[in-house]
py3Dmol code that shows the C-alpha trace and the ligand (Angstrom):
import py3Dmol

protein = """\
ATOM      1  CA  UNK A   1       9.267  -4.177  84.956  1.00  0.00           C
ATOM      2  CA  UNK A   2      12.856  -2.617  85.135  1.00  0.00           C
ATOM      3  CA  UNK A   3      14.130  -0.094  83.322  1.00  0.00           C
ATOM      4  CA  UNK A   4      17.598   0.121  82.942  1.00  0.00           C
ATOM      5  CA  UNK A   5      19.336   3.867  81.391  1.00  0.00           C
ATOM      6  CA  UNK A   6      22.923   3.548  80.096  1.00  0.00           C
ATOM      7  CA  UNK A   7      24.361   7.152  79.880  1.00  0.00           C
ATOM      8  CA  UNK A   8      27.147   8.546  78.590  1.00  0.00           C
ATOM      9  CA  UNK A   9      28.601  11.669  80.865  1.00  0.00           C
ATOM     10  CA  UNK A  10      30.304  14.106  79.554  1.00  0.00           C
ATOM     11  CA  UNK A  11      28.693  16.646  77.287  1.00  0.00           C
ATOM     12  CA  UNK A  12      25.619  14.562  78.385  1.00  0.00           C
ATOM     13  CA  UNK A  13      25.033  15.282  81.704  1.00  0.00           C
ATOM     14  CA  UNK A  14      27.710  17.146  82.537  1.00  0.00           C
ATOM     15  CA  UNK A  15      30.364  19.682  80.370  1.00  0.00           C
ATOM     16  CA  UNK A  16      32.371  22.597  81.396  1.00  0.00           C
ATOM     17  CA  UNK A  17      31.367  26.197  81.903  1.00  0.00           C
ATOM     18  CA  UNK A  18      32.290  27.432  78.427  1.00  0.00           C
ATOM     19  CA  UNK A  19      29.663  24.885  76.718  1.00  0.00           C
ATOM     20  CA  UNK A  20      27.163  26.120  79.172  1.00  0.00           C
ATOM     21  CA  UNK A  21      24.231  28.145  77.999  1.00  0.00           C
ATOM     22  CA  UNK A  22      25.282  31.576  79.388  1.00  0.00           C
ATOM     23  CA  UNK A  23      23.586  32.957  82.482  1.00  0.00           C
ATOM     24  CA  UNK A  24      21.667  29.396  83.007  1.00  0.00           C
ATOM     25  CA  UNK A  25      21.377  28.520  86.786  1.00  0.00           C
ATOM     26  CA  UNK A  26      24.307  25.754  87.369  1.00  0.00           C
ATOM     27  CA  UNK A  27      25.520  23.419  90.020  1.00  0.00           C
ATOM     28  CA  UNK A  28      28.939  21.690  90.280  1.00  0.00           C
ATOM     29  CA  UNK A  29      28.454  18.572  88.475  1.00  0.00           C
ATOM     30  CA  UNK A  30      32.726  17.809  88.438  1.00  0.00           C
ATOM     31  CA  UNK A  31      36.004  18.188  89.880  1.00  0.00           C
ATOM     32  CA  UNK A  32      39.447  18.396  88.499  1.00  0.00           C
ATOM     33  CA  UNK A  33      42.396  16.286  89.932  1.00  0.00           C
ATOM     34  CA  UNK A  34      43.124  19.010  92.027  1.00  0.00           C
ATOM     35  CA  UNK A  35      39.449  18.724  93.682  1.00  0.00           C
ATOM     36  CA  UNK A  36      38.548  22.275  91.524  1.00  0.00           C
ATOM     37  CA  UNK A  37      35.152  22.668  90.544  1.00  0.00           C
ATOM     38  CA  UNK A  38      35.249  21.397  86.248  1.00  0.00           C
ATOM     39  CA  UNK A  39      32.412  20.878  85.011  1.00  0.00           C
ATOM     40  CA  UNK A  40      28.481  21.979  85.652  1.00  0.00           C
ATOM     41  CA  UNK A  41      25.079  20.367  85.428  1.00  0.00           C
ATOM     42  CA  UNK A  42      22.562  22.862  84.280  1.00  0.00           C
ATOM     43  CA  UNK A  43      18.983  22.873  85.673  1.00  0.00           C
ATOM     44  CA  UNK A  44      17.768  20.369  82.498  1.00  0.00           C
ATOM     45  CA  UNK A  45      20.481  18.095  83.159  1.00  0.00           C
ATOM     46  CA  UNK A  46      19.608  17.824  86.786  1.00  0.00           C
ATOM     47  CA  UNK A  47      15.655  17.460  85.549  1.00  0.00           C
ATOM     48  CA  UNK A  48      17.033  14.364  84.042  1.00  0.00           C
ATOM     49  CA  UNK A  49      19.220  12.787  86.138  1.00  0.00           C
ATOM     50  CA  UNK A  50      16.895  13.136  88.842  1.00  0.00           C
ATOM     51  CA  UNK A  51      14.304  10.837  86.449  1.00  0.00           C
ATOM     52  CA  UNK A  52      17.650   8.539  85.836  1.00  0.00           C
ATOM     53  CA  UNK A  53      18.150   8.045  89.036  1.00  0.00           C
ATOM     54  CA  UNK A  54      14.628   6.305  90.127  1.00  0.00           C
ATOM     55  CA  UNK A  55      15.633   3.389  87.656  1.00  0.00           C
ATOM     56  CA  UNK A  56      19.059   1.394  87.184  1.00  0.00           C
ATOM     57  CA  UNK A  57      21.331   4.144  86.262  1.00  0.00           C
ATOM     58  CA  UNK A  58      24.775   2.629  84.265  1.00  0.00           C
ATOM     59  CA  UNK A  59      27.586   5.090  83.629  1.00  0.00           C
ATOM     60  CA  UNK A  60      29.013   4.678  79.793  1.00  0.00           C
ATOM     61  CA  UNK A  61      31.897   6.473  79.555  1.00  0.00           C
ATOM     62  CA  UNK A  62      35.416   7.272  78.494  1.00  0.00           C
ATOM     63  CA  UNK A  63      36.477   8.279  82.163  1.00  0.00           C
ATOM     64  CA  UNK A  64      38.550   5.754  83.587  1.00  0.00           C
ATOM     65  CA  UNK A  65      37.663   5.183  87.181  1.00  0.00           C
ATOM     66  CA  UNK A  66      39.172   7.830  89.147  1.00  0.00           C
ATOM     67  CA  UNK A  67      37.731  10.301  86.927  1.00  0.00           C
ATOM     68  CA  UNK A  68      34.060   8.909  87.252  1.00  0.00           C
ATOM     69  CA  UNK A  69      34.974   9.281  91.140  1.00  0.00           C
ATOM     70  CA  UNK A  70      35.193  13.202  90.278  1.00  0.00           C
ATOM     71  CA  UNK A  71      31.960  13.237  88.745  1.00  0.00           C
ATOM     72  CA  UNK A  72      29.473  14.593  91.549  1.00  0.00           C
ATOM     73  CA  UNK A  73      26.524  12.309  90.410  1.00  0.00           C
ATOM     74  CA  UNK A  74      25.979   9.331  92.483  1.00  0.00           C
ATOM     75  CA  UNK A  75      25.808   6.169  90.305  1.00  0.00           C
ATOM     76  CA  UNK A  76      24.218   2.783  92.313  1.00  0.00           C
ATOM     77  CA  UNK A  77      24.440  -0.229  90.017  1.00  0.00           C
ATOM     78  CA  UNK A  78      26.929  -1.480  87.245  1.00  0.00           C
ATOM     79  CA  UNK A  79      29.869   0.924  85.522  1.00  0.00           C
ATOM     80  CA  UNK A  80      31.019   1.258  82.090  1.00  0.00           C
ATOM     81  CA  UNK A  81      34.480   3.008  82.251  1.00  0.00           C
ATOM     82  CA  UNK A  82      37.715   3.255  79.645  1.00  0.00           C
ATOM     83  CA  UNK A  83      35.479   3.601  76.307  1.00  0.00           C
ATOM     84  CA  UNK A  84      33.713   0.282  77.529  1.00  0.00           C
ATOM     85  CA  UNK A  85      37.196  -1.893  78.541  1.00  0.00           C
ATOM     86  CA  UNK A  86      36.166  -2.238  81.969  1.00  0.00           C
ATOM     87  CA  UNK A  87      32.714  -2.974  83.531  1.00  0.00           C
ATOM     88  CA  UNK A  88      32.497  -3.015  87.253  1.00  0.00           C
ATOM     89  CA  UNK A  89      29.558  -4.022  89.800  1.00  0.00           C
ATOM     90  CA  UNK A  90      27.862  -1.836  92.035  1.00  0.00           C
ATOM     91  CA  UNK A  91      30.704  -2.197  94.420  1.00  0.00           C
ATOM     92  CA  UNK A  92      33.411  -1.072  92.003  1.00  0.00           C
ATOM     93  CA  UNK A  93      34.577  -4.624  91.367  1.00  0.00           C
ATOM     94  CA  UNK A  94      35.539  -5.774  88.013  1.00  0.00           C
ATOM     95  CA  UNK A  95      32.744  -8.159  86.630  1.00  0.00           C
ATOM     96  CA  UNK A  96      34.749 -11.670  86.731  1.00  0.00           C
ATOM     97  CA  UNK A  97      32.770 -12.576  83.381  1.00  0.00           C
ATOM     98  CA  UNK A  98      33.918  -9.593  81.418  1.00  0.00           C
ATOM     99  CA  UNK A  99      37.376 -10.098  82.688  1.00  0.00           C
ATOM    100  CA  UNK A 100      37.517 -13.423  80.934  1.00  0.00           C
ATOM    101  CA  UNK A 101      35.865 -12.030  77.729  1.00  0.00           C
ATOM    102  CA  UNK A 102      38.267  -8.970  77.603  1.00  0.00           C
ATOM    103  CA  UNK A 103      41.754 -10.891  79.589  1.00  0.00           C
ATOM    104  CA  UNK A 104      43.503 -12.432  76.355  1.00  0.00           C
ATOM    105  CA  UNK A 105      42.731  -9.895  74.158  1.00  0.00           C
ATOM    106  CA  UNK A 106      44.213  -7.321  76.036  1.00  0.00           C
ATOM    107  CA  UNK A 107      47.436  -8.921  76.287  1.00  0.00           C
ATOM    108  CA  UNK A 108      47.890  -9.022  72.945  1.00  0.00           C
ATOM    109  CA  UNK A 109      46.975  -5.374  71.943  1.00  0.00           C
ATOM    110  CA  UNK A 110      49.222  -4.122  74.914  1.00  0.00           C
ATOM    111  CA  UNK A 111      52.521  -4.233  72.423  1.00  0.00           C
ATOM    112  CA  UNK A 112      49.890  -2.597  69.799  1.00  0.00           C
ATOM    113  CA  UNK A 113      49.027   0.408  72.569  1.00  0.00           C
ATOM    114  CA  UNK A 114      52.531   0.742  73.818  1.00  0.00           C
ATOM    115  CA  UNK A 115      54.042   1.100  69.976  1.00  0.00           C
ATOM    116  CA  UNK A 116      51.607   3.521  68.916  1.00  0.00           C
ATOM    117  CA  UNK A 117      51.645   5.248  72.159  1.00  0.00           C
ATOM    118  CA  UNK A 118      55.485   5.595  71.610  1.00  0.00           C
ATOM    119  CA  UNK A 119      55.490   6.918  67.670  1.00  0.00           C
ATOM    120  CA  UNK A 120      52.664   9.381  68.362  1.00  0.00           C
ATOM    121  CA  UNK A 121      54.773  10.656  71.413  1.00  0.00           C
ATOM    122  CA  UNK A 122      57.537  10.856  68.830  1.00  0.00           C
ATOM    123  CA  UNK A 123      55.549  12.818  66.516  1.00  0.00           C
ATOM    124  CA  UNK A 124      54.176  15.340  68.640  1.00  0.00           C
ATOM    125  CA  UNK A 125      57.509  16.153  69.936  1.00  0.00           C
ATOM    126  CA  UNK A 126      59.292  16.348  66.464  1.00  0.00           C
ATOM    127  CA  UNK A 127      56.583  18.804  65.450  1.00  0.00           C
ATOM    128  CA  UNK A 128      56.058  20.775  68.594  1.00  0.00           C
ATOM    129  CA  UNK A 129      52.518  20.103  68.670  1.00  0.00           C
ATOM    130  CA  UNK A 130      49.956  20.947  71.558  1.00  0.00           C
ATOM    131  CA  UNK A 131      48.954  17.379  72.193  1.00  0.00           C
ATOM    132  CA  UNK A 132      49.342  15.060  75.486  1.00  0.00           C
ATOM    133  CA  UNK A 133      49.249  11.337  74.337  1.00  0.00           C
ATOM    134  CA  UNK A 134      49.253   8.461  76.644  1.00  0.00           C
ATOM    135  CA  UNK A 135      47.761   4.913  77.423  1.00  0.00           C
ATOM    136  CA  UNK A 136      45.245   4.870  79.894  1.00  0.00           C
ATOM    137  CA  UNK A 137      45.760   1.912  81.912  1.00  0.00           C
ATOM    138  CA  UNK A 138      42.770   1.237  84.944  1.00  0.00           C
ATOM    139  CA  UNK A 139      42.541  -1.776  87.393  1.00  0.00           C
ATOM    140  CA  UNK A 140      45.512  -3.207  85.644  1.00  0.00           C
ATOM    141  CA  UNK A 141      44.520  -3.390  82.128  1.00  0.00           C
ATOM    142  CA  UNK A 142      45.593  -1.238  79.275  1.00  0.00           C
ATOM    143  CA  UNK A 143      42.723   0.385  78.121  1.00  0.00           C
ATOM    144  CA  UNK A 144      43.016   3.101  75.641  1.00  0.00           C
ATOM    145  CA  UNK A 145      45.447   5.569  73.727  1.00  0.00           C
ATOM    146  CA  UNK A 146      44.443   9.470  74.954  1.00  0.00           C
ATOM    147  CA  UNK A 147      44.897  12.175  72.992  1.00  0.00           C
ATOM    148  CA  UNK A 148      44.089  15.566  74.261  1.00  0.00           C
ATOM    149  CA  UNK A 149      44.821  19.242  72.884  1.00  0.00           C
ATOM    150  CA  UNK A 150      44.087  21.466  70.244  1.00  0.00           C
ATOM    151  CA  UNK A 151      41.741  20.275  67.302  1.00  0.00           C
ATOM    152  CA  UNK A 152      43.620  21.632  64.797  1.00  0.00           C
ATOM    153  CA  UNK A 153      46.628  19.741  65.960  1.00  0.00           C
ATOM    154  CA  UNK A 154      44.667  16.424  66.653  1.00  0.00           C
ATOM    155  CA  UNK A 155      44.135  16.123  62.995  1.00  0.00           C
ATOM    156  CA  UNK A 156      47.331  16.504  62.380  1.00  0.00           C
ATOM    157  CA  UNK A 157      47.817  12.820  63.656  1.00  0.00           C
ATOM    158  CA  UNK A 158      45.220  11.506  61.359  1.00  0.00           C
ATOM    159  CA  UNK A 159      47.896   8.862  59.826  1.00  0.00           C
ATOM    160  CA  UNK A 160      48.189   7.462  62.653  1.00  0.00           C
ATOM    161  CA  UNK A 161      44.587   7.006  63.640  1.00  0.00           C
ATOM    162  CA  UNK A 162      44.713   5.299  60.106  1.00  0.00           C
ATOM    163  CA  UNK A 163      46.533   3.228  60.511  1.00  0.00           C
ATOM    164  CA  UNK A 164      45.114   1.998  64.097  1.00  0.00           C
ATOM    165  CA  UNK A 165      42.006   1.692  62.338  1.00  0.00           C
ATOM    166  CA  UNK A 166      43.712  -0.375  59.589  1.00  0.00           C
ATOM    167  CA  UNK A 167      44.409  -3.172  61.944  1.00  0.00           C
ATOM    168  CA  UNK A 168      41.018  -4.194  62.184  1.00  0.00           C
ATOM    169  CA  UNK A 169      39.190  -6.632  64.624  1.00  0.00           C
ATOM    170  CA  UNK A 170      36.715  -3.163  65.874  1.00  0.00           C
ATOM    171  CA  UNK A 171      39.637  -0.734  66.845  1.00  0.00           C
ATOM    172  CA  UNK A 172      38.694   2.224  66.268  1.00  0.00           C
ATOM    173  CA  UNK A 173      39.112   5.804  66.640  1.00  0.00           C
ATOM    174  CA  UNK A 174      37.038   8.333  68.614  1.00  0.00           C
ATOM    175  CA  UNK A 175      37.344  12.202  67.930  1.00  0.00           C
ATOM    176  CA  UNK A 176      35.462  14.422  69.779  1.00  0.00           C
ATOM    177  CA  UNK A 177      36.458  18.189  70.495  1.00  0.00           C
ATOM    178  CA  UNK A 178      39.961  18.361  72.280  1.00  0.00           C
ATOM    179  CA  UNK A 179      39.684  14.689  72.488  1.00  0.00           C
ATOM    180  CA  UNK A 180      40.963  12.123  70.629  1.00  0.00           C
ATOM    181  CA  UNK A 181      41.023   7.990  71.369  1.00  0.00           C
ATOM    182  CA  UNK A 182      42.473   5.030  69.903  1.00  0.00           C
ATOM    183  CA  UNK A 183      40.937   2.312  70.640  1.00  0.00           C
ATOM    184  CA  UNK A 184      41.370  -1.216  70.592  1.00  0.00           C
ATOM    185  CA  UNK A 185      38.612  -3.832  70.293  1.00  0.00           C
ATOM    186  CA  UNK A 186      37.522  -4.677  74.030  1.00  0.00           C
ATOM    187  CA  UNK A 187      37.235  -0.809  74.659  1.00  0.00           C
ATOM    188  CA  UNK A 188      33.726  -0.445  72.765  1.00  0.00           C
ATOM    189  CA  UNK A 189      30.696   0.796  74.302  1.00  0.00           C
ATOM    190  CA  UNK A 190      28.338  -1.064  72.539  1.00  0.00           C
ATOM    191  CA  UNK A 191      29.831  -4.493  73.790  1.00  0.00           C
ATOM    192  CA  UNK A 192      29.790  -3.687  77.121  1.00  0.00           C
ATOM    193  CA  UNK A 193      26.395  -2.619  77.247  1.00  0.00           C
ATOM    194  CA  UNK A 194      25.027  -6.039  74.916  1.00  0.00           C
ATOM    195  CA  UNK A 195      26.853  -7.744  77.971  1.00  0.00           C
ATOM    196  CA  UNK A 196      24.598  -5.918  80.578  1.00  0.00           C
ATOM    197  CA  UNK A 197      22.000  -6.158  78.488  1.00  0.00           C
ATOM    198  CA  UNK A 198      22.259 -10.035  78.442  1.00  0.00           C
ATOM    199  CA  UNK A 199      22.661  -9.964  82.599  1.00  0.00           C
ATOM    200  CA  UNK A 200      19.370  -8.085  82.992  1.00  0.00           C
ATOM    201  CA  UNK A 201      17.172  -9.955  80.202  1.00  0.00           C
ATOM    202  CA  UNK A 202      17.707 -13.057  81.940  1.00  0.00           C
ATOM    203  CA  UNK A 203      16.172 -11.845  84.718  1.00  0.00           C
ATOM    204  CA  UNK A 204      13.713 -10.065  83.206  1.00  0.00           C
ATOM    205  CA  UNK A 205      12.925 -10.645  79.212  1.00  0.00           C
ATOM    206  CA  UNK A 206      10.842  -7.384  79.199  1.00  0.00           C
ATOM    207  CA  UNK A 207      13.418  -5.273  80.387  1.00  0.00           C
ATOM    208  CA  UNK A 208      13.044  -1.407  78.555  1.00  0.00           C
ATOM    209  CA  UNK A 209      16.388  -0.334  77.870  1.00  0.00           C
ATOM    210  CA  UNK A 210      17.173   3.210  76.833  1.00  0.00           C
ATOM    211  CA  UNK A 211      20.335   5.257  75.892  1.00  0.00           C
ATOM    212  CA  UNK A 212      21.929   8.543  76.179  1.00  0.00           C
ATOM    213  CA  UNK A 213      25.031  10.271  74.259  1.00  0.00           C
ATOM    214  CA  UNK A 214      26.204  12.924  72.744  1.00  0.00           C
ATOM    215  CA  UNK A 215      28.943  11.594  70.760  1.00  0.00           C
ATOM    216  CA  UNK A 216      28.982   9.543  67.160  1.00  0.00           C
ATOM    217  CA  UNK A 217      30.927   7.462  68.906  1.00  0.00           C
ATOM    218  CA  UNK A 218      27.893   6.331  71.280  1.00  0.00           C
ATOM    219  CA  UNK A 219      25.764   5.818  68.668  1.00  0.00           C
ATOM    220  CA  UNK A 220      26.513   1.956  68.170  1.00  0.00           C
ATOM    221  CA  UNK A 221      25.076   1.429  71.771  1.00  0.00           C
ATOM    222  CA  UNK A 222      22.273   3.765  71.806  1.00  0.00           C
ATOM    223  CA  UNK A 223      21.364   1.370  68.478  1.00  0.00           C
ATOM    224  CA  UNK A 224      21.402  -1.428  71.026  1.00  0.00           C
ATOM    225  CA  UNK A 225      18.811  -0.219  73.216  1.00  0.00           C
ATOM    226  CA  UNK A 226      14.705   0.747  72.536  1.00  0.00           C
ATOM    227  CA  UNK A 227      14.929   4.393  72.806  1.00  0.00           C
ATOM    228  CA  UNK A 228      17.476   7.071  72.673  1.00  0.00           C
ATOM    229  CA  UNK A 229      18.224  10.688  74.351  1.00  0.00           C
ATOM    230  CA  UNK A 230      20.228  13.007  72.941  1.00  0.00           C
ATOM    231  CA  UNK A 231      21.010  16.393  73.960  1.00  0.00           C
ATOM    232  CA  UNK A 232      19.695  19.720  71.789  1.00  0.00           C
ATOM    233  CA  UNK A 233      23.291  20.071  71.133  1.00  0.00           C
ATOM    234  CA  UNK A 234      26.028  17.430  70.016  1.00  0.00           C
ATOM    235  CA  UNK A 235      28.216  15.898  67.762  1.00  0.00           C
ATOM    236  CA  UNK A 236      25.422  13.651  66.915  1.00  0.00           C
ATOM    237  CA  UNK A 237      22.887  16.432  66.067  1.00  0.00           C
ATOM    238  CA  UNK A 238      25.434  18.738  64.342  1.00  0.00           C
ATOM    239  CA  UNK A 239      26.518  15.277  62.429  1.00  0.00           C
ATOM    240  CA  UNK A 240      22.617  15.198  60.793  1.00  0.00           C
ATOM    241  CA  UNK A 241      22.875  19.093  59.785  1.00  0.00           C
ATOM    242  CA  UNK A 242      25.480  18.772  58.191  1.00  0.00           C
TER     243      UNK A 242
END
"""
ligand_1 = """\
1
MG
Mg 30.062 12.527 75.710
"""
view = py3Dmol.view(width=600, height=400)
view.addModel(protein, "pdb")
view.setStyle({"model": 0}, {"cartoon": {"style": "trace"}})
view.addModel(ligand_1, "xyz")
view.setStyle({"model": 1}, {"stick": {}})
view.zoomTo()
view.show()
């Protein structure tokens, strides 16, 4: 009977030195663009991805595809990059059934992307703010508005994220850390794994799915599936002491 993990990466499996338990035993577990050692696994983390690894193993993540390229775990089977937009095969080709779920409704939130994109860009400018804001675009689609910088400066664009949210039809906003995403409909986790859910129940009904995620913001998917892992220390866990 298969058993099927869908895991998010960072702060999961991976995170940089500074949100490593100090003096723990650590191996490179990421690069930057510049091919730099990022981000570490510690000995847990390998523990568990070495247990991942014997079943079907599906990245969930916000990394677009180039940046699940830097992560130094192998990954076998289907992908879940861009916040969920895009779901490849194990041969990093996009899935030709999600294209047609996700195709039209993309082209219609491009304008969306590219406006808010463009007045957030305004914003940080006017106010000298330390924020880089783009769209991430991956195998031609526009995925995703990133936000990245200081936390006391991301909330400073919380009108914004309003009004995104305000527009309805599941976008939403993700804020985690130094990172913040807009996000339109067809970038959600939780759809792309309920459509990889459906490919391996019909071959196998009894198929055990289970999760793991750090971040609210993966919470919708991990819902999805029988059973959940989530690390000591996260947004999620912090969320429930609060
Ligand atoms: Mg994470």
């Amino acid at each position: 009977m298969p058993i099927v993990l869908f895991s998010d990466i960072d702060d999961t499996l991976i995170q940089t030195k500074a949100k490593c338990p100090e003096g723990a035993a650590l191996e490179v577990g990421g690069f930057d663009k510049l091919g730099e050692p990022l981000s570490y696994i510690t000995e847990q983390q390998r523990k568990l991805i070495t247990q991942f690894e014997r079943h079907e193993f599906i990245p969930v993540t916000g990394r677009n595809k180039s940046a699940l390229d830097r992560v130094a775990i192998p990954f076998n089977s289907f992908k879940v990059v861009d916040h969920g937009a895009i779901v490849l095969n194990a041969n990093d080709e996009l899935v030709a059934d999600w294209v047609a779920a996700i195709d039209e409704l993309s082209q219609v939130w491009q304008p969306i992307l590219e406006q808010f994109n463009a007045a957030i860009n305004d914003y940080i400018k006017a106010h000298e703010l330390s924020l880089r804001c783009h769209i991430i675009s991956d195998f031609d689609f526009p995925c995703y508005i990133s936000i990245k910088g200081e936390p006391e400066h991301l909330v400073r664009l919380k009108s914004f994220a309003e009004d995104f949210c305000s527009l309805g039809d599941n976008a939403r906003e993700h804020v985690n850390g130094h990172n913040m995403a807009l996000l339109p409909p067809y970038a959600c986790k939780k759809k792309a794994v309920e459509f990889l859910q459906q490919h391996y129940l019909a071959l196998e009904p009894g198929t055990l799915f289970i999760a793991a995620g750090d971040s609210s913001s993966d919470l919708p998917y991990m819902n999805e599936c029988h059973f959940s892992i989530i690390p000591g220390t996260s947004q999620i866990t912090q969320d429930k002491l609060i």
